[in-house]
N, C-alpha and C positions, 0 to 999 in steps of 0.2 A: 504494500500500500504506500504510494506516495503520499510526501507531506501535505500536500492541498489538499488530497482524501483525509488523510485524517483531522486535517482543521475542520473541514465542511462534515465532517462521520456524524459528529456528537450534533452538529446542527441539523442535520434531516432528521438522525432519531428521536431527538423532541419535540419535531414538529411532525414528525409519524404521530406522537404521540396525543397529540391534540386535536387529531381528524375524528371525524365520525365513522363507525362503525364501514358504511357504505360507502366514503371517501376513499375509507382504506384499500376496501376490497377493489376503486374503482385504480387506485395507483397499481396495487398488484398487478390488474388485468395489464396495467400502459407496461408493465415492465415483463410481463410476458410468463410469468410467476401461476403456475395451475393451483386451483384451489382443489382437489381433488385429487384421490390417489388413485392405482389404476385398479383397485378391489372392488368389488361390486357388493350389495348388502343383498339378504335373503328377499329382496321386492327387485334386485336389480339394479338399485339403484347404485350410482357412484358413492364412495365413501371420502366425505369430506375431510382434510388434512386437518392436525393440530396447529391451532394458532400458533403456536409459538417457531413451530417450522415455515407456516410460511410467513412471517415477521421474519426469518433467517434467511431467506433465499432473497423476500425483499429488499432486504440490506445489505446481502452477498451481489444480485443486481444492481444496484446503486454502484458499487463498486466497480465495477466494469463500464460504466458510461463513460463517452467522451465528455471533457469538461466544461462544453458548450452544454449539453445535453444534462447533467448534474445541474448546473446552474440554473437551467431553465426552472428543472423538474423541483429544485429547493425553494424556488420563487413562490410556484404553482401551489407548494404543499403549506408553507408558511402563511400563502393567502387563504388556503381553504381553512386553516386551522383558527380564524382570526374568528 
């Protein structure tokens, strides 16, 4: 992790922290992050992932953006979290 990721880390994780519920879920989707795993329940249905994994991938993606793309996406989260 380079040093502008880790100055910007602790700022998108507390403005993760401040989204609503359906915010969250809708950043996961922009970052590409499946809310489901690939096991199916006795109706067939998909089985939804533990929050706290996908709060980890969402954060392991952050990581990986170009730093145009980080920047935008901490603007975006900071506003919704207001």
């Amino acid at each position: 992790m380079n040093k502008n990721i880790k100055y910007k880390f602790p700022e998108f994780s507390e403005a993760l922290l401040k989204l609503k519920p359906e915010e969250f879920l809708g950043v996961a989707h922009f970052l590409g992050v499946k809310l489901y795993t690939e096991e199916k329940d006795e109706k067939n249905n998909p089985v939804p992932k533990d929050a706290e994994l996908i709060i980890n991938e969402v954060l392991a993606k952050y990581e990986t953006l170009g730093r145009k793309v980080r920047r935008e996406l901490l603007k975006i989260v900071k506003q919704a979290g207001k």
